[in-house]
C-alpha positions in Angstrom: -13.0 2.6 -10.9 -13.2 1.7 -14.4 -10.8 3.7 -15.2 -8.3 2.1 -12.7 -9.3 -1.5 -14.0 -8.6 -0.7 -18.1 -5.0 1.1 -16.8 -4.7 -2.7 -14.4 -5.2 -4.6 -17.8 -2.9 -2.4 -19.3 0.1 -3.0 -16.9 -0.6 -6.7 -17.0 -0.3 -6.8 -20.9 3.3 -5.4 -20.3 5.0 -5.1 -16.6 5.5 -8.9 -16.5 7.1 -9.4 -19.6 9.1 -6.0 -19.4 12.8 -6.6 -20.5 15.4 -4.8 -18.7 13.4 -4.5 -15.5 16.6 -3.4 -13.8 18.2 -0.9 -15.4 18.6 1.9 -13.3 17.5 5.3 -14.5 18.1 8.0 -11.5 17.0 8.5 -8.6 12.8 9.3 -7.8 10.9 12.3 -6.6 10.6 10.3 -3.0 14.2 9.8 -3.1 14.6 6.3 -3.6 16.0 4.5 -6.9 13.8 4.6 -10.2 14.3 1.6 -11.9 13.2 0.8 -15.9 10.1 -0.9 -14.4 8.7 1.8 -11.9 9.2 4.3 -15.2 7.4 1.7 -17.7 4.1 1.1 -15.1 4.1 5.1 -14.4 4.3 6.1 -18.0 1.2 3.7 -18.1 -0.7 4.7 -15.2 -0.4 8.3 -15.9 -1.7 8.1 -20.1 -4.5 6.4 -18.7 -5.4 8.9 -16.5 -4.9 11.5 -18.9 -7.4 9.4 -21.2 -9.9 9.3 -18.9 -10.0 13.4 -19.5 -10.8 14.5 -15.8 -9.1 17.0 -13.7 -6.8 15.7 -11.4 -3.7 16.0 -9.6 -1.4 13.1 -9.9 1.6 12.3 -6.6 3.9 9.5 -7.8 6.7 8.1 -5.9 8.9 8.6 -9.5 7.5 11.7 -10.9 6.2 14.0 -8.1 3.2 15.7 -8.9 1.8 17.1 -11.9 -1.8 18.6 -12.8 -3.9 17.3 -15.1 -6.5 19.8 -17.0 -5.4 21.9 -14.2 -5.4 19.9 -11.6 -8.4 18.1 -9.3 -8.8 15.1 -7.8 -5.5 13.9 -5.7 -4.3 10.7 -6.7 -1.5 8.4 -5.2 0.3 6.5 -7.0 3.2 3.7 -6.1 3.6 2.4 -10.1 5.6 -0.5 -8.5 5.5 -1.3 -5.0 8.1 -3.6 -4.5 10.8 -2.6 -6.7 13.5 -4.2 -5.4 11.0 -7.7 -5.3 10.8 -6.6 -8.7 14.6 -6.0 -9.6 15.5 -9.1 -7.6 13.4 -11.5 -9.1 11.2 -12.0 -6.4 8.1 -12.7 -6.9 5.7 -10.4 -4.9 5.1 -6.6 -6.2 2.3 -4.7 -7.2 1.0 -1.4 -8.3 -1.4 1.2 -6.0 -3.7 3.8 -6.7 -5.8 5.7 -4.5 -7.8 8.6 -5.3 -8.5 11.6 -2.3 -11.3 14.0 -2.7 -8.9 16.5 0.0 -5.6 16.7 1.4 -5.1 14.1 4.1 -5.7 9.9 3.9 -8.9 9.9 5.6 -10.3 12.1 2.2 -9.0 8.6 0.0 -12.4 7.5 -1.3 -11.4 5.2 -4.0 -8.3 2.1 -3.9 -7.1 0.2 -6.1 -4.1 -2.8 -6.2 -2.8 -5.0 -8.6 -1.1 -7.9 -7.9 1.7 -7.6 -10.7 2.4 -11.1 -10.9 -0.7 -13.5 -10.4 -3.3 -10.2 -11.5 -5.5 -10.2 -8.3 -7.5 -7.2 -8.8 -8.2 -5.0 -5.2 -10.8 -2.7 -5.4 -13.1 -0.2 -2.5 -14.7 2.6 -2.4 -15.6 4.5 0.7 -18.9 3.4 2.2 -18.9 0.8 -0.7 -16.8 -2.5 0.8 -14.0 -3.9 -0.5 -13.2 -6.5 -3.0 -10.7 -8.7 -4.4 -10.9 -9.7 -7.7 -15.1 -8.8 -7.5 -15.8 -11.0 -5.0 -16.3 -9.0 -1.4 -13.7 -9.3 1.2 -13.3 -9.4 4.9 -10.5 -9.2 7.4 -9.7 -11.8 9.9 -12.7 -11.9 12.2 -11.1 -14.3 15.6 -8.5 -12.9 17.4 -5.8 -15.5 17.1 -2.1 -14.0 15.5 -2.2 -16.6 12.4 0.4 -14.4 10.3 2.1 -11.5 11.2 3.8 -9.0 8.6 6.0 -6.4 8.7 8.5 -4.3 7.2 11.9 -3.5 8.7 13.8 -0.5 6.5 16.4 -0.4 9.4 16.0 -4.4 10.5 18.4 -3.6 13.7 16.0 -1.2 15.2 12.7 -2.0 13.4 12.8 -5.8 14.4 13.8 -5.2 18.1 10.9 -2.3 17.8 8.3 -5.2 17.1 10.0 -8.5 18.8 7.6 -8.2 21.7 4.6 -8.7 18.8 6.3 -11.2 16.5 7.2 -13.5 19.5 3.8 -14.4 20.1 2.8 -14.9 16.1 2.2 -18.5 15.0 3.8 -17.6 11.6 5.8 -14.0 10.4 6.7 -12.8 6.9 8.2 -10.0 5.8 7.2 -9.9 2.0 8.2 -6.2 0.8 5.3 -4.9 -0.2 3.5 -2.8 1.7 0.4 -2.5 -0.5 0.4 -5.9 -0.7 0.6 -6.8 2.6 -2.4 -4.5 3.5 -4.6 -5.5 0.7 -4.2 -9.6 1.7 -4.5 -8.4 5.5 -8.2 -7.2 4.1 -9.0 -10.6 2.7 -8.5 -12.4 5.8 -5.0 -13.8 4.6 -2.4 -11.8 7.5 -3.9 -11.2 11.0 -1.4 -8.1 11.6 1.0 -6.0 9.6 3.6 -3.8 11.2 5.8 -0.9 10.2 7.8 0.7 13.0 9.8 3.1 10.3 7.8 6.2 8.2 5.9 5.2 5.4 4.8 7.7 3.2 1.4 8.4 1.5 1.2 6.3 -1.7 2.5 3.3 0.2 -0.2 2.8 2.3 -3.1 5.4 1.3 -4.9 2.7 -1.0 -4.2 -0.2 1.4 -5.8 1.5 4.7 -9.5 1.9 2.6 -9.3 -1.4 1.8 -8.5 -2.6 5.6 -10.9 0.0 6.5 -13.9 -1.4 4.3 -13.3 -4.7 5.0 -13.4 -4.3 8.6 -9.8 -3.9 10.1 -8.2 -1.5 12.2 -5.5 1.1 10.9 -3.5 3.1 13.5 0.5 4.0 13.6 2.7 1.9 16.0 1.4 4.0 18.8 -2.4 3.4 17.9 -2.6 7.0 17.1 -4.9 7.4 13.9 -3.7 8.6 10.6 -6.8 9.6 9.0 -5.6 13.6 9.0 -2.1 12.6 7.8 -1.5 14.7 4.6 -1.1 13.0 1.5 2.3 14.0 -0.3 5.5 12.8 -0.8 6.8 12.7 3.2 7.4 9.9 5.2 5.0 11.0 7.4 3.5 8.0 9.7 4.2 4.7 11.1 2.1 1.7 10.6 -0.2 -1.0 12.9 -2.7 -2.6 11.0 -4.9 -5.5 12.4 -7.9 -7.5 10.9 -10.5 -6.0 14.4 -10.0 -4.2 17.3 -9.0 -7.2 19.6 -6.4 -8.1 17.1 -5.3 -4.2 17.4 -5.5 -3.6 21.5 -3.2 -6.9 21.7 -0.9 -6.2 19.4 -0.7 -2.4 21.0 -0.2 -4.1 24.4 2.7 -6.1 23.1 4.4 -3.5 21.3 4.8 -1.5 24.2 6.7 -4.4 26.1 9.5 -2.0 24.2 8.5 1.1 25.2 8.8 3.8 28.9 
């Protein structure tokens, strides 16, 4: 972890005042669009990984994968989640980095997010809690839907996928962030967060350890667990997170009002 924190210092020193955020420079190893800014906080991420001279295997949303001293240790990284926050000038991005001792999300045993713009500082490790900015964290603990977030990549199908769910929130945001969302869901902040579309590995990897040790619930929309997903570069799952269980079974009852 201390590792993770000197790289977070790092990216704070320079990813807010980076000039010519959105340039764009080509096109990702995940497929989407690598801006100036997802290159600058990967180039950053990835020589201080190097520095910390362990063997690892690095899978970035820009890059792809690449071995370190041979390779070790998988870890996720999303240098900017939120890049088109970012490019927009919104607000509301960060960066995420989980490390995996195996092959699938349930082997992540180390997160880390960093709130780009006003440095909040998520940390777990499995077994270990979760924390934001050192002070321990727990997710919503009453069963009431205070705040609901999702994300909708296709809003005409996604939205009409979760309507059943939103309906009954008190408040709904969709921020654009998905690390984000999961890490504040953790801290109490969001009672729910919803994804009906794939999301893949490095998106949501570091967030579900940090729901998980703080005491929330991580399924897909169907309540299905992803713990045996495989980490990679896929879109591989979809996403219901909730701060307990009666949170969870509600919002599962809810969301399939839109399903048979």
């Amino acid at each position: 972890m201390k590792t993770l924190r000197i790289i977070g210092k790092r990216l704070l020193q320079q990813i807010p005042f980076v000039k010519n955020a959105k340039t764009f420079i080509g096109v990702g190893a995940s497929g989407d669009k690598t801006y100036h800014i997802d290159k600058l906080a990967e180039d950053i991420i990835i020589n201080g990984l190097e520095e910390s001279g362990e063997p690892l295997t690095i899978i970035s949303e820009e890059m792809g994968t690449k071995e370190i001293r041979g390779g070790g240790r998988k870890v996720l990284i999303d240098p900017i989640d939120g890049s088109r926050n970012a490019v927009s000038g919104i607000p509301f991005y960060c960066t995420s980095i989980a490390v995996a001792d195996g092959n699938t999300i349930g082997d992540i045993e180390m997160a880390y997010v960093l709130n780009l713009i006003n440095g909040d500082e998520f940390c777990a490790e499995k077994g270990k809690g979760a924390f934001l900015n050192n002070e321990r964290i727990k997710t919503q603990q009453d069963d009431i839907f205070y705040l609901v977030a999702y994300e909708a990549q296709t809003p005409e199908k996604d939205i009409a996928r979760i309507m059943p769910l939103l309906s009954e929130a008190n408040k709904t945001r969709c921020l654009g962030a998905t690390a984000l969302d999961l890490s504040y869901l953790a801290s109490g902040a969001i009672s729910v967060f919803a994804n009906p579309s794939l999301s893949r590995a490095f998106d949501f990897g570091g967030g579900r350890l940090l729901v998980k040790e703080a005491g929330g619930v991580f399924t897909d929309i169907t309540g299905d667990p992803v713990d045996s997903v495989e980490v990679g570069l896929k879109k591989t799952a979809s996403l219901l997170v909730s701060g307990n269980k009666r949170l969870h079974e509600t919002a599962l009852k809810l969301l399939n009002k839109t399903r048979g």
